[in-house]
C-alpha atoms as an extended CHARMM CRD file, in Angstrom:
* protein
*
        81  EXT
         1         1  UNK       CA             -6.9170000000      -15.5370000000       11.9610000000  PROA      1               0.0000000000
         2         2  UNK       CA             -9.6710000000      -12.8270000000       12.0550000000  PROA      2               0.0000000000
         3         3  UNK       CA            -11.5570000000      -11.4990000000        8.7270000000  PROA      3               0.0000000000
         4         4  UNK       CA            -12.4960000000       -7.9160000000        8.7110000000  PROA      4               0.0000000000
         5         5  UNK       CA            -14.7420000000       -7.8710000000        5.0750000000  PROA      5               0.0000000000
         6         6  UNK       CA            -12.8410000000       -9.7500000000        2.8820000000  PROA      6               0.0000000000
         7         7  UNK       CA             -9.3530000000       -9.0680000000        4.6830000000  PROA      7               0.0000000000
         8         8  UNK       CA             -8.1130000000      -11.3640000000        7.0650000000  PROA      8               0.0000000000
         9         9  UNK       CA             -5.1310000000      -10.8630000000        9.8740000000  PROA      9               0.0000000000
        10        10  UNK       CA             -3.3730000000      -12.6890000000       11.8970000000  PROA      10              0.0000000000
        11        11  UNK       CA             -4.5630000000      -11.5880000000       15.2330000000  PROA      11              0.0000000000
        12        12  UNK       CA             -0.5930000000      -12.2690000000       16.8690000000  PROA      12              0.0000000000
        13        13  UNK       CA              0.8620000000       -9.4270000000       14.7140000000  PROA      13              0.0000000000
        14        14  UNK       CA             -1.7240000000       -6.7050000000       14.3800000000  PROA      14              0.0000000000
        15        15  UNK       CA             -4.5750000000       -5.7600000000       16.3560000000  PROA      15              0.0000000000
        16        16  UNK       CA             -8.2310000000       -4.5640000000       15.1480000000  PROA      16              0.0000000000
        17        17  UNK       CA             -7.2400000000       -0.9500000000       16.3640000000  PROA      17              0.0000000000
        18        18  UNK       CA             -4.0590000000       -0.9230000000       14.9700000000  PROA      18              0.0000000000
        19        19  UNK       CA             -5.5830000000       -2.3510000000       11.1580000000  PROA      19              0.0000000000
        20        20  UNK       CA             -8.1120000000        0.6410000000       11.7090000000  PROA      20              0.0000000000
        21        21  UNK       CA             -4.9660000000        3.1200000000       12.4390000000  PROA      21              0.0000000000
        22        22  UNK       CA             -2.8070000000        1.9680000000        9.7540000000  PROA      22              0.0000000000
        23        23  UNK       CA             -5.4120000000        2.8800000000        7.2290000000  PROA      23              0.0000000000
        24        24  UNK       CA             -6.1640000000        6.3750000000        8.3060000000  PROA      24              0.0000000000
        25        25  UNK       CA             -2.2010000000        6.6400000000        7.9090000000  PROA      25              0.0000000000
        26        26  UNK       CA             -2.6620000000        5.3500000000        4.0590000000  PROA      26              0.0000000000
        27        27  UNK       CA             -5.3720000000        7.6360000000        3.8860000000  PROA      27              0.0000000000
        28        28  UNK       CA             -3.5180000000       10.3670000000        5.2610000000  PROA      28              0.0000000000
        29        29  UNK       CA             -0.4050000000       10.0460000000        3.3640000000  PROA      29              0.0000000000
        30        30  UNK       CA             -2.2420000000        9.4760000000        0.1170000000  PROA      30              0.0000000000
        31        31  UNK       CA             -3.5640000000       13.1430000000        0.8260000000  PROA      31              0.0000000000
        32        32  UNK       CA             -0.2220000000       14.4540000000        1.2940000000  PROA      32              0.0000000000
        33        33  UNK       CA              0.9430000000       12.5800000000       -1.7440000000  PROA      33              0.0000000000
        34        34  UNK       CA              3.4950000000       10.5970000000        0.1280000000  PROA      34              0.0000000000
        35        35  UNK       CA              2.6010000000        7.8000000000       -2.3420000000  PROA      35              0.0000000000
        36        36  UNK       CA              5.8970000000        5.6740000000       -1.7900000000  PROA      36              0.0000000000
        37        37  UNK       CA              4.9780000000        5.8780000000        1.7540000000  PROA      37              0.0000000000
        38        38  UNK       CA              1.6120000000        5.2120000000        2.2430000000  PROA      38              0.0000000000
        39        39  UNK       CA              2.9650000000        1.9200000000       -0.4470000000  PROA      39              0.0000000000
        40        40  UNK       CA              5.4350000000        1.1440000000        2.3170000000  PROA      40              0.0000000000
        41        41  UNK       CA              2.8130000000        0.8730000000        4.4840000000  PROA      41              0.0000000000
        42        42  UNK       CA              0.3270000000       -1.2540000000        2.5520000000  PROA      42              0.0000000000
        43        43  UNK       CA              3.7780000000       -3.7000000000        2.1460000000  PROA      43              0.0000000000
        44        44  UNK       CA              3.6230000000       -4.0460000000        5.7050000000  PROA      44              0.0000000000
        45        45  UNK       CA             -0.4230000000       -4.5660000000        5.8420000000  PROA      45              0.0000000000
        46        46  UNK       CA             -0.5000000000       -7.3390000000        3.2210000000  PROA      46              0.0000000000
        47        47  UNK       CA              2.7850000000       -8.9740000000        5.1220000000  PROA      47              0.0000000000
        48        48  UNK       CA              0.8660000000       -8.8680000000        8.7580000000  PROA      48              0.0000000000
        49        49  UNK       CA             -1.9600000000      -10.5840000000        6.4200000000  PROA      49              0.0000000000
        50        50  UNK       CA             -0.0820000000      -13.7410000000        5.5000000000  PROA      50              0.0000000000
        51        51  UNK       CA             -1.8830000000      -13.0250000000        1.7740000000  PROA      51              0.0000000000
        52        52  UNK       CA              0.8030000000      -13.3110000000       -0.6470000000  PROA      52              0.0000000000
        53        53  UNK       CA             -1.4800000000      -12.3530000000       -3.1750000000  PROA      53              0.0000000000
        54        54  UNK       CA             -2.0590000000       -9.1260000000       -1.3100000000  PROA      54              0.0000000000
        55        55  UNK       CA              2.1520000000       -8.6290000000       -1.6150000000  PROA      55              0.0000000000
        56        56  UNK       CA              2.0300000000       -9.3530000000       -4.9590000000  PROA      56              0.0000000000
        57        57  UNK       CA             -0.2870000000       -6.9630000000       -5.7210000000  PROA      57              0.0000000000
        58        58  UNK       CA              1.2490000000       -4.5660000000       -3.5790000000  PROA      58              0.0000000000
        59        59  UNK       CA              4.9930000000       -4.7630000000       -5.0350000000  PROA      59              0.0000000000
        60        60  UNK       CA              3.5910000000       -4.3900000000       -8.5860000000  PROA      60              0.0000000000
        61        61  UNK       CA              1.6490000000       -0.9980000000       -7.0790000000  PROA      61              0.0000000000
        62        62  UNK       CA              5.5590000000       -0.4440000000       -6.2060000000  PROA      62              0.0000000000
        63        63  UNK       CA              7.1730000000       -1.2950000000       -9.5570000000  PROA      63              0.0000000000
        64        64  UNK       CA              4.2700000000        0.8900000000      -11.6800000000  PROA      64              0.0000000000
        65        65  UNK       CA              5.1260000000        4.2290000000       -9.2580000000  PROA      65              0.0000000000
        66        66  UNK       CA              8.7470000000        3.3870000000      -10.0720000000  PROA      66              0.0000000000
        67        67  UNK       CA              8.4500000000        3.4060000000      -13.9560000000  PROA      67              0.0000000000
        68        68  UNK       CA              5.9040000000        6.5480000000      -13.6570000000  PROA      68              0.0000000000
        69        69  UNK       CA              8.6570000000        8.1380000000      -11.2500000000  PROA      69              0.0000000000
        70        70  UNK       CA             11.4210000000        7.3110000000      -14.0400000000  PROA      70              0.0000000000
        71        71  UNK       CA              8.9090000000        8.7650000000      -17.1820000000  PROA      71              0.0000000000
        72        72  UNK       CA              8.5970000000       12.2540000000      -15.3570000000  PROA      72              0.0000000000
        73        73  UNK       CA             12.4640000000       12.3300000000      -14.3880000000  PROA      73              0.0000000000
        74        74  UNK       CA             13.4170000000       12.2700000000      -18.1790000000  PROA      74              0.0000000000
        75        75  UNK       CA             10.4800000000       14.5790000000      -18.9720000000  PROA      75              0.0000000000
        76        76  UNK       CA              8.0460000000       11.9810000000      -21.0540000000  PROA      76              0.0000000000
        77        77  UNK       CA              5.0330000000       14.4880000000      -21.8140000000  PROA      77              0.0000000000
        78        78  UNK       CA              1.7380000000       12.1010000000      -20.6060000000  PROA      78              0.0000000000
        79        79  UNK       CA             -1.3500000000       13.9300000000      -21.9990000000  PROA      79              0.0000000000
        80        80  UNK       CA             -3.4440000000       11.9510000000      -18.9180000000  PROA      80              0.0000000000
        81        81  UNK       CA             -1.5590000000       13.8760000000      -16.0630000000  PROA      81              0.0000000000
């Protein structure tokens, strides 16, 4: 197991160079507002961890976009947005 900062990897399923290029794709699909995707990828980040709390964490990120996703399909008017 390696720690980067506070984030630690298990070296057998993802590289240093390969953490580093999976968060400039976050980044970049976060720009692009590909939200659901750049969530997809963090699922995959926090699995290659081994942190469940990091996949916890992660599929609530999931379930919140879901319920905001649902509010604007029926049109509920959020003053915030």
């Amino acid at each position: 197991m390696v720690f980067v900062g506070t984030f630690a990897y298990n070296t057998t399923t993802m590289t240093l160079q390969e953490l580093n290029q999976s968060q400039k794709k976050v980044k970049q699909l976060l720009r692009r507002k590909r939200v659901l995707e750049a969530l997809n990828l963090l699922h995959k980040l926090a699995s290659a961890a081994g942190d469940y709390h990091l996949v916890e964490q992660q599929e609530q990120l999931v379930t919140a976009y879901g319920y905001m996703l649902q509010y604007v399909a029926k049109g509920v008017h959020d003053p915030k947005r």
